[in-house]
C-alpha positions in Angstrom: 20.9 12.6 -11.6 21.3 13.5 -8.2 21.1 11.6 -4.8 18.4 12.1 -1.9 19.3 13.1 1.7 20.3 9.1 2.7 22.7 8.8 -1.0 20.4 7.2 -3.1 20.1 8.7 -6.9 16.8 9.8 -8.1 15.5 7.6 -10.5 12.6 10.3 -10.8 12.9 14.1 -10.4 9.6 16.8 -10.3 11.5 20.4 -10.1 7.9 23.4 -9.3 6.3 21.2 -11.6 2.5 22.9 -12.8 0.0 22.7 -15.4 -2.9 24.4 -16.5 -5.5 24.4 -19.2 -7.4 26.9 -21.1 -6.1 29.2 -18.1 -7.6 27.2 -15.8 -4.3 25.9 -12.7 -4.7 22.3 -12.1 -1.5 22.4 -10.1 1.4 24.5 -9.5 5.0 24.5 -7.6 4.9 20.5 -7.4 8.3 19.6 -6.0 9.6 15.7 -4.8 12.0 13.1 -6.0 12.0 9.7 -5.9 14.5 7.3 -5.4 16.1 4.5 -7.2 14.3 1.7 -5.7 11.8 3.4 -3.8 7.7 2.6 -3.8 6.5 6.2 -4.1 2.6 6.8 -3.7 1.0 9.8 -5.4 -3.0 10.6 -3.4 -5.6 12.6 -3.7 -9.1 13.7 -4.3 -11.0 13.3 -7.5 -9.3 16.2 -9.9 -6.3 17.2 -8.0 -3.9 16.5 -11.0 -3.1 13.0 -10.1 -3.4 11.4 -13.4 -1.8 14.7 -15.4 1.0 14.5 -13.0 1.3 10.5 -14.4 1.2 12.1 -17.8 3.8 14.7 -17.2 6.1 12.1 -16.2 5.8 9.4 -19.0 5.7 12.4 -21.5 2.6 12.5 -22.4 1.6 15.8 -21.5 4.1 18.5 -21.4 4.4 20.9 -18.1 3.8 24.5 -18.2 5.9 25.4 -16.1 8.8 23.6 -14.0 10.8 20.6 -14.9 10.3 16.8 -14.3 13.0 14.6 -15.4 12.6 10.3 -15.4 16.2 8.3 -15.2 18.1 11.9 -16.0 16.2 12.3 -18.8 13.9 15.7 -19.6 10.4 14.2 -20.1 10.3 17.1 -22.9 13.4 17.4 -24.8 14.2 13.8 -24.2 10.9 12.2 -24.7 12.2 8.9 -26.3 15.1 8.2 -23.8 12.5 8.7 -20.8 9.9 5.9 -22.3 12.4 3.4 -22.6 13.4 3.9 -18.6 9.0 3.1 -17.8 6.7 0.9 -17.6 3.1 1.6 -17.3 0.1 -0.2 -15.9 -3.3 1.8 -16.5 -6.0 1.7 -14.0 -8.4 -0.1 -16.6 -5.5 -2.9 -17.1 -6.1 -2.3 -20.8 -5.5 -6.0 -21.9 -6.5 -6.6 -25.7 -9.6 -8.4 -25.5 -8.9 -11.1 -28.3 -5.1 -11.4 -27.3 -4.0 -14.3 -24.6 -2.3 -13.2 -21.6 0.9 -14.4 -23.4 0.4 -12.4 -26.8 -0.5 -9.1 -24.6 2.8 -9.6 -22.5 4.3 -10.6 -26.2 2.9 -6.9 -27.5 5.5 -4.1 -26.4 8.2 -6.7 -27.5 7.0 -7.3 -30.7 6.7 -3.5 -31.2 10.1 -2.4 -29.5 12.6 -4.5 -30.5 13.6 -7.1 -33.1 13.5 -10.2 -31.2 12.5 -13.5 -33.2 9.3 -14.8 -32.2 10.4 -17.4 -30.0 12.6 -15.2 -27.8 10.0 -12.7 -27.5 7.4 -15.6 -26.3 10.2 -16.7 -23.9 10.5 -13.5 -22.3 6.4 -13.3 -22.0 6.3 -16.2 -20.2 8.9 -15.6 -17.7 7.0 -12.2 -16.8 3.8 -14.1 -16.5 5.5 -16.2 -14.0 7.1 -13.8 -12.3 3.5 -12.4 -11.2 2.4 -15.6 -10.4 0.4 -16.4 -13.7 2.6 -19.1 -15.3 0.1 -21.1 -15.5 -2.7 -18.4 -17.5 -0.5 -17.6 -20.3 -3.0 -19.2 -23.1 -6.0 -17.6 -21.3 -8.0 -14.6 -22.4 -8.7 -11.6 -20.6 -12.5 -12.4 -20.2 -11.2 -15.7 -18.3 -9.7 -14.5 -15.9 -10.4 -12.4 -12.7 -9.5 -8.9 -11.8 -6.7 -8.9 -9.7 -5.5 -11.5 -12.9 -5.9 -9.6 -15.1 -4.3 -6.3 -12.8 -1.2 -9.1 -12.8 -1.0 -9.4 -16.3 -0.8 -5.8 -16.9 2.2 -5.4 -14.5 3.8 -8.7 -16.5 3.0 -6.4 -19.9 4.7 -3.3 -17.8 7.5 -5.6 -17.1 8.3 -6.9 -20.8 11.3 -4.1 -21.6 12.9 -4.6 -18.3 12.2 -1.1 -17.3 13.4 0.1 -14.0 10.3 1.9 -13.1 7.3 1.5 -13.3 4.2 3.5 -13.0 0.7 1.7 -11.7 -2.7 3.8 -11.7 -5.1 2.6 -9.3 -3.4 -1.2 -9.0 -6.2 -2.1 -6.6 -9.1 -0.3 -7.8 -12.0 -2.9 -7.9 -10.4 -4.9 -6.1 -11.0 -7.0 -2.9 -8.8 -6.5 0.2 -7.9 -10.1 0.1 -6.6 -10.0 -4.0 -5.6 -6.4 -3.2 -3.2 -7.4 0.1 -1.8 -10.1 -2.7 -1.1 -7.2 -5.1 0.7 -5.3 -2.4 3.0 -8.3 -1.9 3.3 -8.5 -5.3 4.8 -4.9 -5.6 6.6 -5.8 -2.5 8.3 -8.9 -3.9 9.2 -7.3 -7.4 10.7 -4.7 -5.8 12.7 -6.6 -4.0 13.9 -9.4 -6.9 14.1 -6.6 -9.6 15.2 -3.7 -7.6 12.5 -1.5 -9.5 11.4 2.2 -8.5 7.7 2.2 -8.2 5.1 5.2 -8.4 1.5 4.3 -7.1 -1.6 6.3 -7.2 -3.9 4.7 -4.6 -6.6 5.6 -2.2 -6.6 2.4 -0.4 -5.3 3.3 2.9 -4.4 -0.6 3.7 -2.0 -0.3 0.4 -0.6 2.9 1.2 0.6 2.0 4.7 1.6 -1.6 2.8 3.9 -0.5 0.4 4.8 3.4 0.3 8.6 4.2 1.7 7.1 8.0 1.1 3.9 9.9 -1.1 2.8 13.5 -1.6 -0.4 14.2 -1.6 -1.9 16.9 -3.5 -5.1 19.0 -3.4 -7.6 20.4 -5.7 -8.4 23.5 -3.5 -4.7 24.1 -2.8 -4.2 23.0 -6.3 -0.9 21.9 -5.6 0.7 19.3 -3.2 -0.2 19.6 0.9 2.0 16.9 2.4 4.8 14.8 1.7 6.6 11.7 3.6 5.8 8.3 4.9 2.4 7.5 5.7 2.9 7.3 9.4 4.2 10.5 9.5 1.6 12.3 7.6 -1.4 10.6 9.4 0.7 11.5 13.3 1.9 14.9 12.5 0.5 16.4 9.5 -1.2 19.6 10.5 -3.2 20.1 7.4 -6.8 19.1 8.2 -7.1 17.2 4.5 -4.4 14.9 5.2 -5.4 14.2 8.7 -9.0 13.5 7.6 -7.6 11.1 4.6 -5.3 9.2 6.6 -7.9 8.9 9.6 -10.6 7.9 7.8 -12.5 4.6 8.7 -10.2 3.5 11.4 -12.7 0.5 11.9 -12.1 -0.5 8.6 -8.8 -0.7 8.3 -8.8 -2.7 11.6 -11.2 -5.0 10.0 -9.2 -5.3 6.3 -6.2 -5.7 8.7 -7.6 -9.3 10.3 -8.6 -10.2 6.8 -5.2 -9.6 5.6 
């Protein structure tokens, strides 16, 4: 693995990464790494390759061309080594319906390792705690809220101990009040677990909340447009996609702000 420009290694490296289907470019020459320990934010419009780019990296979908590699590991030839360095929370959350919040956090351990029964209910319940839902761990999906159940799916991503982990949409459907909390959540994990993060978002109040850096990538260009910190993309991006994402309702963020 290699180090950035400030001697951190790269927990995550995308090397002219593209793909395509049927013929058809959904991206092409997509190049960033990110940092051990970094919150990285991957935006975008609707069918820019955000979601395949996910794919690509937790080796579910195989580049055409380029090279991404996840904790030194080739996400093709080394498939296997690269799972066990993620964890992944889906935008849907994708809790089992008829599991409590404990057996769903219980799942991946129960599947992945030989653990008795007791020490794999242990562990669930300290991740459960850990996002602040210690005292849920008998509930069921349906009785709970959103943002709960968005919490529960990060306590699931957490169960291996993986030092990254990959959200989609954390906040999608979410108020800015539970949203802000889910921020600090990321925020606070981070910082107690010393995880590597990769976000896709398009809520501006989260991106300036949590991203160190994030590329942004474009279905027209189909390929990336901008990459760096928030601030410096919305002052001194030329590009006029990334200035009209990042200057978008002003008056709402000013507004989501006082509520936060």
């Amino acid at each position: 693995m290699s180090a950035d420009a400030g001697g951190r290694i790269n927990a995550i490296e995308v090397d002219h990464a593209g793909q395509s289907f049927g013929g058809r470019v959904i991206f092409q020459d997509v190049t960033f790494s990110v940092a051990e320990g970094e919150v990285f934010v991957v935006l975008g419009g609707s069918g820019c390759g955000k979601s395949t780019l996910l794919k690509q990296m937790i080796g579910l979908l195989t580049p055409t061309s380029g090279r991404i590699s996840v904790g030194g590991h080739d996400v093709v030839s080394e498939v296997r080594a690269v799972r066990r360095e993620i964890g992944v929370m889906f935008q849907s959350g994708a809790l089992f319906g008829s599991m409590t919040l404990l057996e769903n956090v219980m799942l991946p351990l129960r599947m992945f390792t030989d653990l008795p029964a007791r020490a794999r209910a242990e562990i669930a319940r300290i991740k459960l705690a850990l996002v602040g839902l210690g005292e849920a761990v008998n509930l069921l999906p349906s009785e709970i809220s959103g943002g709960m159940a968005k919490r529960a799916a990060i306590a699931r991503a957490l169960a291996l101990d993986p030092p990254i982990l990959i959200l989609d949409e954390p906040s999608a459907g979410l108020d800015p009040i539970t949203g802000a909390g889910l921020d600090r959540l990321i925020l606070d994990l981070r910082a107690a677990l010393g995880c590597t993060f990769v976000v896709v978002t398009h809520e501006l109040m989260s991106i300036f909340a949590i991203a160190d850096r994030c590329v942004m990538l474009d279905r027209t260009a189909r390929g990336m447009i901008a990459l760096g910190t928030p601030r410096d993309l919305q002052q001194s991006s030329d590009h006029p996609t990334v200035r009209a994402f990042f200057n978008r309702d002003a008056e709402s963020m000013d507004v989501q702000k006082e509520l936060r």
